[in-house]
C-alpha positions as CSV (number, residue, x, y, z in Angstrom):
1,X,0.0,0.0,0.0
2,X,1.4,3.5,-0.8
3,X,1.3,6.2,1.9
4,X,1.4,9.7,0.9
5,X,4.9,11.3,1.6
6,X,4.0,13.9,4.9
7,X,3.8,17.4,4.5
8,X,6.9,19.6,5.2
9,X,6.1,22.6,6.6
10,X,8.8,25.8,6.2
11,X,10.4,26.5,8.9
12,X,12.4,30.0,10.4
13,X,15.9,30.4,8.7
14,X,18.6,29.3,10.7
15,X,19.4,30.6,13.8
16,X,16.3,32.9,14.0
17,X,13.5,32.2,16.8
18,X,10.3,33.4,18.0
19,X,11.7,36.4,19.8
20,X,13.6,37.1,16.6
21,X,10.1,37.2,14.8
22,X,8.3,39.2,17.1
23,X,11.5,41.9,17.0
24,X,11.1,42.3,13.4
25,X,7.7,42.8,13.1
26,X,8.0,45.7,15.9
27,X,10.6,47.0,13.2
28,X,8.7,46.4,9.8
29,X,5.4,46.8,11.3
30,X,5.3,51.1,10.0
31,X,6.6,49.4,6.5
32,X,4.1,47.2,6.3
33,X,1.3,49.6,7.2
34,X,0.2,48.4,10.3
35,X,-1.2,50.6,12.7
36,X,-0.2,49.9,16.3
37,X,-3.5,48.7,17.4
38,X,-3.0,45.8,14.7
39,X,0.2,45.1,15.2
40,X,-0.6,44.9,19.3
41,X,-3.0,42.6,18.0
42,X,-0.5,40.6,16.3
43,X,2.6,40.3,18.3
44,X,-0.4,39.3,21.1
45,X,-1.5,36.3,19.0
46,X,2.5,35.4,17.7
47,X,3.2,35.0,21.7
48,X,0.0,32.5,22.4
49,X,2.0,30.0,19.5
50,X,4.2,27.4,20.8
51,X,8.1,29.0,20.3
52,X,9.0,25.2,19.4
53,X,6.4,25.2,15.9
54,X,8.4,28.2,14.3
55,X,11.5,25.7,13.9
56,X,9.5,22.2,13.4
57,X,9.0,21.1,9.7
58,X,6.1,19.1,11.0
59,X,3.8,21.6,12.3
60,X,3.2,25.2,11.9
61,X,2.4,27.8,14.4
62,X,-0.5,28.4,15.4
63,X,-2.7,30.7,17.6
64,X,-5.5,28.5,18.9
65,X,-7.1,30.7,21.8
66,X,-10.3,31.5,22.2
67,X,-11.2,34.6,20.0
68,X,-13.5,36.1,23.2
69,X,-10.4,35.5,25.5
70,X,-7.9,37.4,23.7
71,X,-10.2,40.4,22.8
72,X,-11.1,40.5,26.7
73,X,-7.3,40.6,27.1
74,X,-6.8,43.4,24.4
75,X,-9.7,45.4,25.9
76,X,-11.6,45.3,22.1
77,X,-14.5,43.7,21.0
78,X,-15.0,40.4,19.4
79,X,-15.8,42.6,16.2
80,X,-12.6,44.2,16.0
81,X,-10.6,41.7,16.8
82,X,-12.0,39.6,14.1
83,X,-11.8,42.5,11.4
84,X,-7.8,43.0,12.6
85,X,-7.5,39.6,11.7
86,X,-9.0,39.9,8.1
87,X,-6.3,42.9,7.8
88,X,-3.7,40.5,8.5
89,X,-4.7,38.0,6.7
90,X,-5.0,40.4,3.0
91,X,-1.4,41.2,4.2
92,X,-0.2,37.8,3.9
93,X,1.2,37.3,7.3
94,X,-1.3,35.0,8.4
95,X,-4.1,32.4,7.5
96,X,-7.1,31.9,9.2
97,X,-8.0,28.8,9.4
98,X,-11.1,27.9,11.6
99,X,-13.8,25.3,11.8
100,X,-17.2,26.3,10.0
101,X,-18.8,28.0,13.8
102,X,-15.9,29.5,14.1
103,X,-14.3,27.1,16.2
104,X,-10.6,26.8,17.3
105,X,-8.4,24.1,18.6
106,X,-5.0,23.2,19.2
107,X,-5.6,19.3,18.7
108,X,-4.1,18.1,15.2
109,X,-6.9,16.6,13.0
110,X,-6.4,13.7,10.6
111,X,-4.9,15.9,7.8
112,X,-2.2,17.5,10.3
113,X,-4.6,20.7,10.9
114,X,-5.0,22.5,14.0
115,X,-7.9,25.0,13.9
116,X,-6.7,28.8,14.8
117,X,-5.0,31.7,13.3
118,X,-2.3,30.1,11.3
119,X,1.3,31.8,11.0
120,X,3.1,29.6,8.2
121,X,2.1,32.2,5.9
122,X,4.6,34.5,7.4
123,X,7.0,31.6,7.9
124,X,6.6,31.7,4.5
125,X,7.8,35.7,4.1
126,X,10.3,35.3,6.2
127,X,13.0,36.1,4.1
128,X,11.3,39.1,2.3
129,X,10.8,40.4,5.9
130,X,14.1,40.4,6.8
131,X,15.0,42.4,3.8
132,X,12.7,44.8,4.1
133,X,13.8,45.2,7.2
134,X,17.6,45.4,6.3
135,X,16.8,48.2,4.0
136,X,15.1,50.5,6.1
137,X,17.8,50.1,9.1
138,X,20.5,50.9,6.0
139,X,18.1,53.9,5.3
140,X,18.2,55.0,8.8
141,X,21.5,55.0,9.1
142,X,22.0,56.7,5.6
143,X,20.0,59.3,7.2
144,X,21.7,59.5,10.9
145,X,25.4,59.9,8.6
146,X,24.1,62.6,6.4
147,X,22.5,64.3,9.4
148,X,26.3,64.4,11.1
149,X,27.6,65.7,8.4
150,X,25.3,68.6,7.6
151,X,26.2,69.1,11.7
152,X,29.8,69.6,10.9
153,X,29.2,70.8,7.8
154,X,27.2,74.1,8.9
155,X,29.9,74.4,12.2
156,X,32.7,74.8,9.1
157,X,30.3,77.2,7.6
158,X,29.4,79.3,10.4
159,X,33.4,79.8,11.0
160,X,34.2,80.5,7.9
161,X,31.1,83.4,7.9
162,X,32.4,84.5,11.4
163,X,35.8,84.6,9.9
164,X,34.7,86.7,6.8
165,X,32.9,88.8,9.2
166,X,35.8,89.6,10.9
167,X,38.0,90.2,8.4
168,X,35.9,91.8,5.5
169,X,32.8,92.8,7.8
170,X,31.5,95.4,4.5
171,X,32.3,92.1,1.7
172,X,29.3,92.2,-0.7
173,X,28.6,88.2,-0.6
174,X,28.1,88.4,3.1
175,X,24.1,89.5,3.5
176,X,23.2,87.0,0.9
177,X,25.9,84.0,2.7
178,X,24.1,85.1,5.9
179,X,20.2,84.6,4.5
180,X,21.0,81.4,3.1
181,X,22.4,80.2,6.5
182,X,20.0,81.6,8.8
183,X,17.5,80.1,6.3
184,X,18.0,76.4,7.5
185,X,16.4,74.7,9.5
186,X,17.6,74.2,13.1
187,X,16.2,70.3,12.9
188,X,16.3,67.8,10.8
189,X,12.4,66.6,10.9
190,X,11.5,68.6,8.6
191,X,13.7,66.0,5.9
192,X,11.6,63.0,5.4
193,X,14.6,60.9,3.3
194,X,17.7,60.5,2.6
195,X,17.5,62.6,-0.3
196,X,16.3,65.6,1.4
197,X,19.2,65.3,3.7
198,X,21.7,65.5,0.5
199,X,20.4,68.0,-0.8
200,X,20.8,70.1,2.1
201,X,24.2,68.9,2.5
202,X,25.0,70.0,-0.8
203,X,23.6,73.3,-0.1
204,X,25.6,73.6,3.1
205,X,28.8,73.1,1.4
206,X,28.1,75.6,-1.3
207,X,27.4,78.2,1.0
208,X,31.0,77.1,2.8
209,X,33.0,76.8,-0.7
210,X,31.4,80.3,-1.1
211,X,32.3,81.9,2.0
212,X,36.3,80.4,1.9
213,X,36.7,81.2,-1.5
214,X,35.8,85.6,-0.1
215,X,38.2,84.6,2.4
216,X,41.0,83.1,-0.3
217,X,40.5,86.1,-2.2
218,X,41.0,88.6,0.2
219,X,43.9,87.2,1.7
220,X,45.3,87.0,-2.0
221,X,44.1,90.9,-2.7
222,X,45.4,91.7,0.8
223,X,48.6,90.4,0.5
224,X,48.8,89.0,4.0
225,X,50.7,85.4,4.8
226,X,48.9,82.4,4.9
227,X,49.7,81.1,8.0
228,X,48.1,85.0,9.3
229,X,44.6,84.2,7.9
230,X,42.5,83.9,10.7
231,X,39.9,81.5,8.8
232,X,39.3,78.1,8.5
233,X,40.7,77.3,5.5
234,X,44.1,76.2,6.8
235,X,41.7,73.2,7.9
236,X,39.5,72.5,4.8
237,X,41.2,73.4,1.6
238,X,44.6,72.2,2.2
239,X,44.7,68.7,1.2
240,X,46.4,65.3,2.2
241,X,47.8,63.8,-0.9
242,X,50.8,61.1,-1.7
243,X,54.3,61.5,-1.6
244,X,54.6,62.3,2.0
245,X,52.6,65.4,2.2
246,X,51.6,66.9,5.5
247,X,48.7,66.3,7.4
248,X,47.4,70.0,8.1
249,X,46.4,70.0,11.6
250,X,43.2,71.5,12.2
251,X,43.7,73.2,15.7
252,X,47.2,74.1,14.9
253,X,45.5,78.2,14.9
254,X,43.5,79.6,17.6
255,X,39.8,78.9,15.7
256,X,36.8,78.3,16.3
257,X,37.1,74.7,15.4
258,X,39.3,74.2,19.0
259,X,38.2,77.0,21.1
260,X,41.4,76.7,23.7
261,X,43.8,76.5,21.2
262,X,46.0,74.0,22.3
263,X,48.5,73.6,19.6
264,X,50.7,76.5,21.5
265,X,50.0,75.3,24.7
266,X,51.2,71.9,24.1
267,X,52.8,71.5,21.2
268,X,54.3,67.9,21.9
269,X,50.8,66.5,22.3
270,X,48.8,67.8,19.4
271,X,51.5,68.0,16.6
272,X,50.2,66.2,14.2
273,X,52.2,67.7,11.2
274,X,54.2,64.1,10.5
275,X,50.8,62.2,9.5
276,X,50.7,61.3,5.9
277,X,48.0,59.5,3.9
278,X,50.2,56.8,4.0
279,X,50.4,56.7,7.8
280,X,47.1,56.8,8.5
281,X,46.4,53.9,6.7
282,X,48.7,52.3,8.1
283,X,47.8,52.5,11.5
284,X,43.8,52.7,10.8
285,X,42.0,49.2,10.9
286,X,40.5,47.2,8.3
287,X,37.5,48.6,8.2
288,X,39.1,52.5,8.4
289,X,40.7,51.8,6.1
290,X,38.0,50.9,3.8
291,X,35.8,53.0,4.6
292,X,38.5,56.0,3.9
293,X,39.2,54.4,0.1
294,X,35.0,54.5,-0.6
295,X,35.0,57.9,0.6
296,X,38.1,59.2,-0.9
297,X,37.4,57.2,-4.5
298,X,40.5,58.1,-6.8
299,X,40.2,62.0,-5.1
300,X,42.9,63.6,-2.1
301,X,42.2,62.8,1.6
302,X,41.4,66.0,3.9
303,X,40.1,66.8,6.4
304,X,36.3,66.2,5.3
305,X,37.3,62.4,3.8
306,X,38.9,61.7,7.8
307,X,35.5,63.4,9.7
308,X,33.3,60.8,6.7
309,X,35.0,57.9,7.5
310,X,34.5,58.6,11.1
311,X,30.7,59.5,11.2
312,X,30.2,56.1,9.1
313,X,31.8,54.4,11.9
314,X,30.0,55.6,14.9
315,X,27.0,53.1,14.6
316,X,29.6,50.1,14.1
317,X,31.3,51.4,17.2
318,X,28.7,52.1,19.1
319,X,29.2,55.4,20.0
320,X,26.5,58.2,20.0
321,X,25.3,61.0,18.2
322,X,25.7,63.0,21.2
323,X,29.3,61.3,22.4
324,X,30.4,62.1,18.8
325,X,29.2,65.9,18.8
326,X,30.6,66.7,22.6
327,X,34.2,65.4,20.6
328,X,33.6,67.5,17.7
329,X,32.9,70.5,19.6
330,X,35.9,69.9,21.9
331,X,38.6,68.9,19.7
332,X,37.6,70.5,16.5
333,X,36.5,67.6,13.0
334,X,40.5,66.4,12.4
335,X,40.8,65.4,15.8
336,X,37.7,64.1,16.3
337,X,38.3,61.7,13.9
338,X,41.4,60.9,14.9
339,X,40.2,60.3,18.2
340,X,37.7,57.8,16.5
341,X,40.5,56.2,14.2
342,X,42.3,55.1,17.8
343,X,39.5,54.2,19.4
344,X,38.6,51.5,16.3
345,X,42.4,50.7,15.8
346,X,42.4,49.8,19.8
347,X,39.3,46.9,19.5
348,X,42.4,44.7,18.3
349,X,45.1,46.0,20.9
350,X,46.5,42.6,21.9
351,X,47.0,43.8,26.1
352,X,44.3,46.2,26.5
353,X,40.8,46.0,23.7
354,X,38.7,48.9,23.4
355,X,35.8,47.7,25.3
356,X,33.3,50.5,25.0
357,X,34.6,53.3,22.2
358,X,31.8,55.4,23.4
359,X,33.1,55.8,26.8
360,X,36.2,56.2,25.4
361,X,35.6,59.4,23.1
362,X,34.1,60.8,25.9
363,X,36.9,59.8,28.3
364,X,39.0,61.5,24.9
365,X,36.7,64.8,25.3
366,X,37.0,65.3,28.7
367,X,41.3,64.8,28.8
368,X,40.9,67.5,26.2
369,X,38.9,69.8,28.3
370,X,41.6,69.6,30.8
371,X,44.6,69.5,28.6
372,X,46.3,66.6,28.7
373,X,44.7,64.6,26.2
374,X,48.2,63.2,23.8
375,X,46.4,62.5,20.4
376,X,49.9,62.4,19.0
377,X,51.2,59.5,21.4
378,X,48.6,57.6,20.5
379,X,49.0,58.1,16.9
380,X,52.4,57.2,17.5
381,X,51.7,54.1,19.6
382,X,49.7,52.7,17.1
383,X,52.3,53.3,14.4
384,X,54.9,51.4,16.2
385,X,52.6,48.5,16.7
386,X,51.5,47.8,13.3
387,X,55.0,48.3,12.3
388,X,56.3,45.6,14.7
389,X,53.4,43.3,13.8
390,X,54.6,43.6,10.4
């Protein structure tokens, strides 16, 4: 006699488990258009299935209480709850699968049923779930980066207007530079994508290119030394290229960028002018180190490449928005990332690992509050390592 082969049933991918489910749908749920009272209804009815079914080829998971038990428990009626399910069900994430009153049960009937709110469709999604789901947490991080960097951005802008200010308070570009930066918004809610964002990035840095190029002029026209200039663009136009060139040193000037000025006060500790390209890859970790490359493409590395690679870094790391703007605001963008190239260079440090790099940029911020924070000694540390690891 022949006997029909039994039905396999799909299963979770491996190494995912109920709580794994019920963590993505929190996350997809806005995606996948659910409003919270239906997705309360369905994380409620995912947790009254049997963790065990998600992974077992021979059954699937399934909801089998009492329809009046879990609206009394949701504080809805019997009427909602049963139009919530129909919602769910035209999603696609489950099947309702009930006897002909209604009825459901967890016992397995002759053809391997059990009556209830059946999950295997979802089962069945899982994968498209997931990458839905990895393409909106890329998104948001798309969108925490570019919001960083219009951050940093409008700090470089704001100097350079300061500086221009300063030095050529009647210049004819300045009303205009100042409308368009008193224009932007002080938040970023207002930008709903990532798009937005880059758009007012780009707007950002034309206003910046703008104001340094009035400053490059008039230093040109005026005839004064460049070292004199008291503007920003010691920091953001000169450029790290091949061949051994000089890393400029952002806070090697009293500026804005590094309101204390230390680069007189301790010039030991924050000389910085031996770093070349080819140091800092050097002594930057893998991922630095590729992330640097993207970001540079077949252009020079400045400033703005090193602060990048940083800010792309920080969710990897661990380390906060808020961690990473106290730095920036202390120790001015170059040493800022710096700080951050140590601290990811230091999660392989064969003695002493960085544990926790957020604790440790803000242990970096506060030495450098007090003075005695010795960026270069580090620098220097990690060259001789990788050198003798070599």
């Amino acid at each position: 006699m022949h006997y029909p082969a039994p039905m396999t049933r799909p299963v979770l991918p491996e190494g995912m488990s109920l709580s794994h489910v019920l963590e993505l749908v929190e996350r997809v749920a806005r995606h996948l258009h659910l409003g919270a009272a239906r997705c309360t209804v369905l994380l409620r009815m995912m947790r009254q299935t049997a963790p065990a079914d998600w992974l077992d080829p021979n059954r699937d998971p399934v909801c089998y209480r009492a329809q009046q038990d879990l609206a009394q428990e949701l504080g809805i009626t019997d009427r909602m709850l049963r139009l919530h399910e129909k919602g769910l069900e035209a999603l696609g994430l489950i099947e309702i699968d009930t006897a002909a009153n209604g009825r459901r049960s967890g016992r397995t009937l002759s053809n391997g049923r059990r009556l209830g709110i059946n999950f295997r469709p979802m089962v069945e999604i899982m994968k498209d779930l997931l990458a839905l789901d990895a393409e909106h947490r890329l998104q948001a991080h798309r969108i925490s980066v570019l919001r960083l960097e219009c951050s940093a951005a409008k700090r470089d802008a704001k100097i350079a207007i300061e500086r221009l200010l300063e030095t050529v308070p009647q210049h004819p570009a300045l009303p205009k530079l100042l409308r368009r930066y008193t224009s932007w918004p002080r938040r970023y809610a207002t930008f709903r994508c990532s798009g937005e964002l880059e758009a007012h990035l780009a707007a950002i840095g034309a206003v910046l290119e703008e104001a340094l190029g009035c400053l490059q002029c008039w230093s040109e026209i005026s005839g004064r030394a460049e070292a004199r200039v008291p503007t920003i663009s010691n920091t953001i136009l000169k450029i790290l290229e091949g061949g051994g060139t000089r890393l400029p040193l952002a806070d090697r000037a009293v500026s804005r960028s590094s309101p204390r000025g230390r680069a007189n006060d301790r010039p030991d500790q924050d000389d910085l002018s031996w770093l070349t390209p080819e140091i800092v890859s050097e002594i930057a970790s893998p991922d630095f180190r590729f992330c640097l490359e993207a970001l540079r493409s077949s252009g020079p590395v400045n400033e703005r490449v090193l602060r990048s690679t940083a800010i792309m870094l920080l969710r990897d790391l661990g380390i906060t928005e808020s961690a990473w703007e106290a730095a920036l605001d202390q120790m001015g963008s170059l040493r800022a990332a710096l700080a951050v190239l140590i601290i990811d260079a230091n999660r392989s440090h064969p003695v002493t690992p960085t544990r926790s790099p957020g604790a440790m940029l803000r242990g970096f911020t506060t030495h450098d509050r007090v003075g005695d924070l010795d960026l270069s000694g580090a620098l220097k540390s990690l060259l001789r390592r990788s050198r003798v690891a070599k």
